[in-house]
DODO-774771 format. One record per residue (C-alpha): residue number from 1; chain; x, y, z. Coordinates in steps of 0.05 Angstrom, whole numbers, always signed. Layout:
BEGIN
+-----+------+--------+--------+--------+
| pos | unit |     xx |     yy |     zz |
+-----+------+--------+--------+--------+
| NUM |    A |      X |      Y |      Z |
...
+-----+------+--------+--------+--------+
***
This chain:
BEGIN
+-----+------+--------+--------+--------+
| pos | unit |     xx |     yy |     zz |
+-----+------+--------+--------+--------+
|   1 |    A |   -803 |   -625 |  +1396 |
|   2 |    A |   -769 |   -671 |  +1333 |
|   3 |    A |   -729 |   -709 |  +1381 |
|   4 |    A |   -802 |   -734 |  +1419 |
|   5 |    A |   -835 |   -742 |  +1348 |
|   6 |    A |   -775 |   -782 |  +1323 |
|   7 |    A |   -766 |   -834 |  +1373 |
|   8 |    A |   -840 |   -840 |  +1368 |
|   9 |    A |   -840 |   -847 |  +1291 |
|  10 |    A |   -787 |   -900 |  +1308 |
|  11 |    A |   -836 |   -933 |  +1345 |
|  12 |    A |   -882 |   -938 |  +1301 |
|  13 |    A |   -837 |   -962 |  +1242 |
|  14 |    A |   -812 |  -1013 |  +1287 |
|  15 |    A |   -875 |  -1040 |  +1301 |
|  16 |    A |   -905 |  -1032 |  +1230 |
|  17 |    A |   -839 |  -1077 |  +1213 |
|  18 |    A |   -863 |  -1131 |  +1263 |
|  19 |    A |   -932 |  -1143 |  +1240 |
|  20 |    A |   -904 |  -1148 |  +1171 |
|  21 |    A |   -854 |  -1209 |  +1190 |
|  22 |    A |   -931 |  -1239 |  +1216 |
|  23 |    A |   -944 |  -1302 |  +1182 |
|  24 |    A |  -1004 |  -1288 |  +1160 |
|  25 |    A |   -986 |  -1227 |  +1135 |
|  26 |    A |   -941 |  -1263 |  +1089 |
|  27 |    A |   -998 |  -1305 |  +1063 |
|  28 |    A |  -1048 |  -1245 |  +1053 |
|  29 |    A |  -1077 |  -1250 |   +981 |
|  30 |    A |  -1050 |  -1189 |   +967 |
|  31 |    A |   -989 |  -1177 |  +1010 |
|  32 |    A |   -969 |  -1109 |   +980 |
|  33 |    A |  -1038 |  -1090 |  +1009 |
|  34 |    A |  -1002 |  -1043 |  +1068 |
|  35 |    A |   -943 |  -1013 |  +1015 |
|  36 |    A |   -969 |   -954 |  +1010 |
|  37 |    A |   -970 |   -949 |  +1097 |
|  38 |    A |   -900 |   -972 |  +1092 |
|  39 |    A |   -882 |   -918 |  +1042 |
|  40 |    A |   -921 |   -862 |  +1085 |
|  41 |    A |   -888 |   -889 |  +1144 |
|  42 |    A |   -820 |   -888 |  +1105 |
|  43 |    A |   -823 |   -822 |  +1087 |
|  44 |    A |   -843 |   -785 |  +1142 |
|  45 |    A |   -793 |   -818 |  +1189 |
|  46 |    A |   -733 |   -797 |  +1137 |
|  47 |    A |   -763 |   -720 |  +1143 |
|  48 |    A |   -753 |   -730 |  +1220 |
|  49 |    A |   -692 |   -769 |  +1219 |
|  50 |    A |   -653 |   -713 |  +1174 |
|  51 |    A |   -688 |   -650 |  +1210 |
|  52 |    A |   -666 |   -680 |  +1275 |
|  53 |    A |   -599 |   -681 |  +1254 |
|  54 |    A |   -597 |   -616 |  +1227 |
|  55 |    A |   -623 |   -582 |  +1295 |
|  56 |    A |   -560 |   -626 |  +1332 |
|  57 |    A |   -506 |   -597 |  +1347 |
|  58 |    A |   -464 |   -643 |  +1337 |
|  59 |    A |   -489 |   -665 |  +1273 |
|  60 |    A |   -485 |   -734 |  +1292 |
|  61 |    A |   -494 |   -791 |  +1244 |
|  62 |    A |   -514 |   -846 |  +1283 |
|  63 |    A |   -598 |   -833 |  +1279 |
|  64 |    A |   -589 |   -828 |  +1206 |
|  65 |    A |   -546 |   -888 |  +1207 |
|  66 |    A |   -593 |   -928 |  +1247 |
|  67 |    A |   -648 |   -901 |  +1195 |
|  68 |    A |   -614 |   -935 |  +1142 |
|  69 |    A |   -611 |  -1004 |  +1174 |
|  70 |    A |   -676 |  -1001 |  +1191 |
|  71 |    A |   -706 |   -980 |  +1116 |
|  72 |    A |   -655 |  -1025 |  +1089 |
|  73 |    A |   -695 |  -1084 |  +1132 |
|  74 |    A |   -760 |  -1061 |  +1089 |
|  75 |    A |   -722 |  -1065 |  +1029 |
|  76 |    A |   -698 |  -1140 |  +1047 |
|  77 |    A |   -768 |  -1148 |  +1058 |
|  78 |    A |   -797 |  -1118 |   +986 |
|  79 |    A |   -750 |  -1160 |   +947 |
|  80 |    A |   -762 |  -1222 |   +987 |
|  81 |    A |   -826 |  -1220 |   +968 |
|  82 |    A |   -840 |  -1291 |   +915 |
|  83 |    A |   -913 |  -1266 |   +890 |
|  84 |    A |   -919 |  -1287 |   +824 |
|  85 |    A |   -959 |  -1231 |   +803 |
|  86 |    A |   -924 |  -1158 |   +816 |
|  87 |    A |   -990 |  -1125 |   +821 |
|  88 |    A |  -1003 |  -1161 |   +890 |
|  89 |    A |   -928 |  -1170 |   +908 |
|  90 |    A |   -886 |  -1126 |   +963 |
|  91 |    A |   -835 |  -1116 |   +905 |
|  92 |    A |   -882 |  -1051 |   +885 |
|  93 |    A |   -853 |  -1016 |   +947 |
|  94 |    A |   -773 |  -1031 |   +929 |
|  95 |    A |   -769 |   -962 |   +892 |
|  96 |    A |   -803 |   -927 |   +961 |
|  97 |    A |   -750 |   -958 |  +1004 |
|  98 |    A |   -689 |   -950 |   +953 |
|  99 |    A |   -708 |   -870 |   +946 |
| 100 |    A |   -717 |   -852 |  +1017 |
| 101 |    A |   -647 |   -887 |  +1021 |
| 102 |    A |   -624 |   -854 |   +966 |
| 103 |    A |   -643 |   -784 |  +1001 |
| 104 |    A |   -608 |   -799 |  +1074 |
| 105 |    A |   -533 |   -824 |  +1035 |
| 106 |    A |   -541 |   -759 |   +992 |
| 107 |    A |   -546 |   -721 |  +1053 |
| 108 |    A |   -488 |   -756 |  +1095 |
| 109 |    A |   -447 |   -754 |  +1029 |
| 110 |    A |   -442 |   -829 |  +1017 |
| 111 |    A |   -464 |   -844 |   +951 |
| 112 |    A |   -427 |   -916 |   +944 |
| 113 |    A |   -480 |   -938 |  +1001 |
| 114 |    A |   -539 |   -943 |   +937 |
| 115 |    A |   -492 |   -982 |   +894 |
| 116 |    A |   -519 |  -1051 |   +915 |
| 117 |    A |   -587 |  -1022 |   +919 |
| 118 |    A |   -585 |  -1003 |   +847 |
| 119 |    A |   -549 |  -1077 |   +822 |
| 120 |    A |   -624 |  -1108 |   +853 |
| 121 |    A |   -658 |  -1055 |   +806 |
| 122 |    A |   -620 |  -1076 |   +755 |
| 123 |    A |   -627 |  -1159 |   +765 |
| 124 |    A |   -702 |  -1145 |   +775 |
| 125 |    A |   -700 |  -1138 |   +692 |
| 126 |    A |   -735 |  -1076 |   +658 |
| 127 |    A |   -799 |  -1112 |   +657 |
| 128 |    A |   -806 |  -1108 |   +733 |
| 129 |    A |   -774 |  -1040 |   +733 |
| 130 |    A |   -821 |  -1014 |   +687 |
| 131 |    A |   -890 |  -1040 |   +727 |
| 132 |    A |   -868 |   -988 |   +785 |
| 133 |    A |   -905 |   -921 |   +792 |
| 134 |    A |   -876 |   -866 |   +750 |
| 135 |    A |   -865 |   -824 |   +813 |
| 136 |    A |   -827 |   -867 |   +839 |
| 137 |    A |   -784 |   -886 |   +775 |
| 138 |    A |   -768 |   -809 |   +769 |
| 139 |    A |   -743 |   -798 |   +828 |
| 140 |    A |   -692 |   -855 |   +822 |
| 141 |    A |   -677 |   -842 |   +760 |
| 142 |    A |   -661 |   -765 |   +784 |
| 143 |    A |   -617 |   -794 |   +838 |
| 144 |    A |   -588 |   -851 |   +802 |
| 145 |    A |   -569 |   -788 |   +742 |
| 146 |    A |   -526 |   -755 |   +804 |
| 147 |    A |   -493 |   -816 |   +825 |
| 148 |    A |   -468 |   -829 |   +749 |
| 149 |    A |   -453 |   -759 |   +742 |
| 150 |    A |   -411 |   -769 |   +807 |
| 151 |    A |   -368 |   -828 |   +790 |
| 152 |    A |   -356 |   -791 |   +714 |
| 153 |    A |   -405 |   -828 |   +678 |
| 154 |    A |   -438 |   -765 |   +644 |
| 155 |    A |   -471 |   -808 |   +581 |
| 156 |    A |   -512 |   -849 |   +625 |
| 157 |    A |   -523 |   -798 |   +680 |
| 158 |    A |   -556 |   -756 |   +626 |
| 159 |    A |   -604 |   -819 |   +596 |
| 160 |    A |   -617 |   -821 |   +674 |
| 161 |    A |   -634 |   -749 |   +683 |
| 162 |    A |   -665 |   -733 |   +619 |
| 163 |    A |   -717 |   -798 |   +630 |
| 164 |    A |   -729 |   -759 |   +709 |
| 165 |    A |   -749 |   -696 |   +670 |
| 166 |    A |   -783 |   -721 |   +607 |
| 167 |    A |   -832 |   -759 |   +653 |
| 168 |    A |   -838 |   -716 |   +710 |
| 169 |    A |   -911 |   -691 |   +719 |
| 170 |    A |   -913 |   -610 |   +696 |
| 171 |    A |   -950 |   -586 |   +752 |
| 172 |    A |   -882 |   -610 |   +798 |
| 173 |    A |   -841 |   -552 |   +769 |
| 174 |    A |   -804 |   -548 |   +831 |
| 175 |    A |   -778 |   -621 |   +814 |
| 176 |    A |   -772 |   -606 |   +754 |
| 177 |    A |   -715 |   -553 |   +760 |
| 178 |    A |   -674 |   -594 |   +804 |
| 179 |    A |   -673 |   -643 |   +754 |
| 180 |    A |   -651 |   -585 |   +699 |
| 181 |    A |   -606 |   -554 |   +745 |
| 182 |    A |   -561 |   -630 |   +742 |
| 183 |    A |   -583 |   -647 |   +666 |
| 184 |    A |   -553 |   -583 |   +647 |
| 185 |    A |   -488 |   -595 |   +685 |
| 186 |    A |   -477 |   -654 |   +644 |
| 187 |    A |   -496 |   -629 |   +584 |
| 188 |    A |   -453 |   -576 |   +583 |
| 189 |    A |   -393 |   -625 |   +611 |
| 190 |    A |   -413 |   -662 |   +543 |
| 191 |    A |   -415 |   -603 |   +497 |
| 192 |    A |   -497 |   -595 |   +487 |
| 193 |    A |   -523 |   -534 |   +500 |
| 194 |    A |   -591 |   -517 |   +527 |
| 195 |    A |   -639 |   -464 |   +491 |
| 196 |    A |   -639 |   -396 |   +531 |
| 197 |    A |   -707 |   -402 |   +532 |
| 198 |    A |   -715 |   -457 |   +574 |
| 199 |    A |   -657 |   -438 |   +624 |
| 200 |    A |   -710 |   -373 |   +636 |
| 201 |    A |   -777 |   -415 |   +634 |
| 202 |    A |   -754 |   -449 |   +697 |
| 203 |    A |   -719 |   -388 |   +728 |
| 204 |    A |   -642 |   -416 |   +716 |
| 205 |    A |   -607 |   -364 |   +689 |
| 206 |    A |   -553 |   -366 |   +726 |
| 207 |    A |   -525 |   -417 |   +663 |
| 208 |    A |   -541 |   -369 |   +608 |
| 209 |    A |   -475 |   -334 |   +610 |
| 210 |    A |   -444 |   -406 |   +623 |
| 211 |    A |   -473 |   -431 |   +559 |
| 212 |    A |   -453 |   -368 |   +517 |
| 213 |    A |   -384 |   -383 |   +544 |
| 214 |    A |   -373 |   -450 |   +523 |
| 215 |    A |   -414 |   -448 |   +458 |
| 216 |    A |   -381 |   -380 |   +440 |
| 217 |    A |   -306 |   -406 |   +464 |
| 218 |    A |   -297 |   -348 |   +510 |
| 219 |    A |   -253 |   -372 |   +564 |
| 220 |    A |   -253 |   -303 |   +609 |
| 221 |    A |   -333 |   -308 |   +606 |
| 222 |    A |   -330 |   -374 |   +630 |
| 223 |    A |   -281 |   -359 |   +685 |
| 224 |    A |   -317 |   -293 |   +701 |
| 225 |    A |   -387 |   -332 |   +710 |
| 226 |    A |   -358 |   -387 |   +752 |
| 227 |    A |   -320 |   -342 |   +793 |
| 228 |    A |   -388 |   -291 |   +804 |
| 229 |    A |   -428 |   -362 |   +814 |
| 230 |    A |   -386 |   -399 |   +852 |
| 231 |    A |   -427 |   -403 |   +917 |
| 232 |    A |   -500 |   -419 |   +882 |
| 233 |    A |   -453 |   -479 |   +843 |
| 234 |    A |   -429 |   -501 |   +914 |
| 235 |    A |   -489 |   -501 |   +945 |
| 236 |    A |   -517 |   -549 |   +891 |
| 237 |    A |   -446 |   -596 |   +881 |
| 238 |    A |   -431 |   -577 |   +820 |
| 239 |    A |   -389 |   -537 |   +811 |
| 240 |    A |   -321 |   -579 |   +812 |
| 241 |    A |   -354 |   -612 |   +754 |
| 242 |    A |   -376 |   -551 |   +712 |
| 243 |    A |   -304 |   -525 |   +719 |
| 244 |    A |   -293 |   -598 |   +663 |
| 245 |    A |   -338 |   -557 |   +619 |
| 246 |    A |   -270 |   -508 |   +610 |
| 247 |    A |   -250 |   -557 |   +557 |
| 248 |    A |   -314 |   -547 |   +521 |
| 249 |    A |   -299 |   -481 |   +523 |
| 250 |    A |   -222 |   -485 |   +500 |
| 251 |    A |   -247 |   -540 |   +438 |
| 252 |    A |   -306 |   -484 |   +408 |
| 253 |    A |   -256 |   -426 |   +418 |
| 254 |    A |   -206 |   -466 |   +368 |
| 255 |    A |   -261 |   -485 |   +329 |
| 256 |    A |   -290 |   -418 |   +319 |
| 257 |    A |   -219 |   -392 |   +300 |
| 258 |    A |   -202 |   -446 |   +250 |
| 259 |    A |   -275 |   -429 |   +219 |
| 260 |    A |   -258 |   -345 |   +214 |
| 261 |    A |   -184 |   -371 |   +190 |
| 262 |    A |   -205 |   -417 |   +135 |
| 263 |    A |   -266 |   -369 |   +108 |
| 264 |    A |   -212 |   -318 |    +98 |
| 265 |    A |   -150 |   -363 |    +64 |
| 266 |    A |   -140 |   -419 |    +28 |
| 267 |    A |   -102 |   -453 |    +83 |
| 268 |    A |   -137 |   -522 |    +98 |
| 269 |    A |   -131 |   -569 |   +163 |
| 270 |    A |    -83 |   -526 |   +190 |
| 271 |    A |    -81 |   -473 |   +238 |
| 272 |    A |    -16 |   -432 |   +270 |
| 273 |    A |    -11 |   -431 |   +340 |
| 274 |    A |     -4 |   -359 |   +347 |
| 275 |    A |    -78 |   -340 |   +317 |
| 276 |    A |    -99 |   -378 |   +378 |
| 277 |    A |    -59 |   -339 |   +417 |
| 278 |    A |    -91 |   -282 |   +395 |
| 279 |    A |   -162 |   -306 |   +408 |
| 280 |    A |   -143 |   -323 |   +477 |
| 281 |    A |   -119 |   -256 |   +484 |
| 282 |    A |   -185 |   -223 |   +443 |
| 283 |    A |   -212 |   -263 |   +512 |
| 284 |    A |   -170 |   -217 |   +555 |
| 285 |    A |   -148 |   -279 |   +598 |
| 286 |    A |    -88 |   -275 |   +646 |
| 287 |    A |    -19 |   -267 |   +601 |
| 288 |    A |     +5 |   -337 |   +627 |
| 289 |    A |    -59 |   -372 |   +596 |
| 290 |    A |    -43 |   -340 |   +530 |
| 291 |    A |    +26 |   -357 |   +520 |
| 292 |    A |    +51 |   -409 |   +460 |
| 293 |    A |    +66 |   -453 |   +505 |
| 294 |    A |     +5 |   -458 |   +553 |
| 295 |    A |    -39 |   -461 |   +472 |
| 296 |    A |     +8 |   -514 |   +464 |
| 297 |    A |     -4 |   -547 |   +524 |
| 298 |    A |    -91 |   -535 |   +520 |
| 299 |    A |    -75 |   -566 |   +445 |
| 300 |    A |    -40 |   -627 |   +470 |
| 301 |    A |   -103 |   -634 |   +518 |
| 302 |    A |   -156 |   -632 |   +466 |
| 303 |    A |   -132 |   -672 |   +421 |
| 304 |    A |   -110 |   -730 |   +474 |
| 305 |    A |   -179 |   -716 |   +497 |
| 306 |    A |   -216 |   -732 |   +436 |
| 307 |    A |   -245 |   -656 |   +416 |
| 308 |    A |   -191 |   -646 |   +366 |
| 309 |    A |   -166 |   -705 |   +311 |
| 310 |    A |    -94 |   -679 |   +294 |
| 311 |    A |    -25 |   -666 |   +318 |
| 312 |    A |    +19 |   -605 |   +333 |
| 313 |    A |    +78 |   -591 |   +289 |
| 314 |    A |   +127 |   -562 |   +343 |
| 315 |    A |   +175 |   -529 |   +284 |
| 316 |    A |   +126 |   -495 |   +246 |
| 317 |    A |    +78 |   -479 |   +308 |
| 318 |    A |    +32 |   -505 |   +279 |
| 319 |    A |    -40 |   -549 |   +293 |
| 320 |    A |    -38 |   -595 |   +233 |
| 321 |    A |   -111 |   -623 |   +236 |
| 322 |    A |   -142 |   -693 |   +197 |
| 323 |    A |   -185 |   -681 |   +133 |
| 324 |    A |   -240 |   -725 |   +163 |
| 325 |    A |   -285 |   -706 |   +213 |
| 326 |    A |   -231 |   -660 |   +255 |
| 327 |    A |   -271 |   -630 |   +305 |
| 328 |    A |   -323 |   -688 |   +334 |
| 329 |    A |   -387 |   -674 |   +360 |
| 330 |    A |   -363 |   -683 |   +434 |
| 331 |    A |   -436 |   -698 |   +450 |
| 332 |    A |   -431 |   -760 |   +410 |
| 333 |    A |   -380 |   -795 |   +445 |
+-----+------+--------+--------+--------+
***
């Protein structure tokens, strides 16, 4: 019965909450001496509160809503916490209550909720930040990586996610390819591709074909994986954001066609529209992609997007590139 063992893990939370606004709780010599209760208490009380939900029909918000306030009182608590030394302070349960947070707006779909959460992090200093268990600095740093990847930030949700999986204990492989599955994502939206080898160590190779696509320029590959992947993408949220990765995939197959060009003439920084025509068609995409004026159009794109330093010569169809650096390392910038 989750609805019984909910209203009694309420309870309990509730009550645990009153003891700690006790006086001389406050005053203990070590007042963090009951975190790791609180965090227990935290987490099991999320597990009910989103299970609960999940067996409603109705799929009403208000429990998890109520949830929320009610962790968001321990997190008041945690930071209000003035012991000078961290090791005895409350502060060493902030990352508890910010994650289990972080877990219930993911699930309701309300990222923006964490923002002020993560500003406290952040005015806490690294110092502080770094003094809190690794566990618990992983999985913020997972969920913080989403939540940058989310708003378009793909630089710093990649620092985010690659610190989650660099420190994530081995034995957690579980964790570990959740974090992967979003690192990749990025990556790939940044033009860095992952070794095959790890997308099969940890069972993802759903991204191999992905990766060939964009690294390779083949556009129809791409389409053809996203369209024979779509629902595992969905399921995971990603996949409105791996369809950015297209651009990727339009920049290397110019690339790659400029290289096979210029190895066999003595033509330099330039490249006529129509050989990329002909690669798109090599691709076997759909006759309206591969038209001279839809290459004309993905042109225009990559080089107002940064992938390509040139401009397009609309008399001599023509891509007229710069003698310096005219195809940047999109991972760089």
């Amino acid at each position: 019965d989750y609805e019984a063992a909910l209203t009694a893990s309420t309870q309990a939370v509730t009550s645990f909450r009153k003891q700690w606004q006790e006086q001389y709780e406050k005053e203990h010599p070590k007042p963090n001496w009951s975190v790791p209760i609180m965090a227990l208490l935290l987490g099991k009380y999320r597990v009910l509160v989103m299970t609960a939900n999940e067996m409603r029909e109705d799929k009403d918000n208000e429990t998890s809503t109520k949830a929320c306030n009610l962790m968001t009182q321990f997190f008041t608590d945690c930071q209000g916490d003035r012991t000078q030394d961290l090791d005895c302070s409350r502060k060493q349960g902030t990352l508890y209550v910010i994650n289990n947070l972080f877990k219930i707006y993911f699930r309701l779909n309300n990222m923006r909720l964490g923002k002020a959460l993560i500003k406290s992090v952040e005015a806490d200093g690294s110092n502080t930040f770094e003094r809190y268990k690794m566990s618990q600095k992983v999985t913020y740093n997972y969920f913080l990586g989403r939540m940058c990847m989310f708003d378009n930030n793909y630089q710093k949700a990649e620092d985010h996610l690659q610190y989650a999986f660099a420190n994530c204990h081995r034995a957690y492989t579980k964790n570990k390819v959740r974090i992967l599955i979003y690192l990749i994502t990025v990556q790939l939206v940044r033009g860095q591709f992952p070794k095959q080898h790890i997308l099969q160590k940890y069972g993802l190779g759903v991204f191999i074909e992905l990766v060939r696509a964009c690294r390779t320029g083949n556009v129809r590959l791409f389409d053809q994986t996203m369209h024979t992947q779509q629902d595992w993408f969905i399921r995971r949220g990603i996949y409105v954001i791996l369809q950015k990765a297209k651009i990727i995939c339009y920049r290397n197959l110019v690339y790659n066609t400029y290289r096979f060009i210029n190895s066999h003439t003595n033509i330099n920084f330039r490249l006529k529209m129509e050989y990329i025509q002909h690669a798109l068609q090599i691709c076997e995409v759909d006759e309206d992609e591969s038209d001279l004026e839809e290459v004309e159009c993905i042109l225009a794109n990559l080089i107002y997007s940064g992938y390509i330093m040139g401009y397009i010569s609309h008399s001599m169809r023509m891509l007229v590139l710069s003698k310096k650096d005219p195809f940047p390392n999109p991972h760089a910038s």
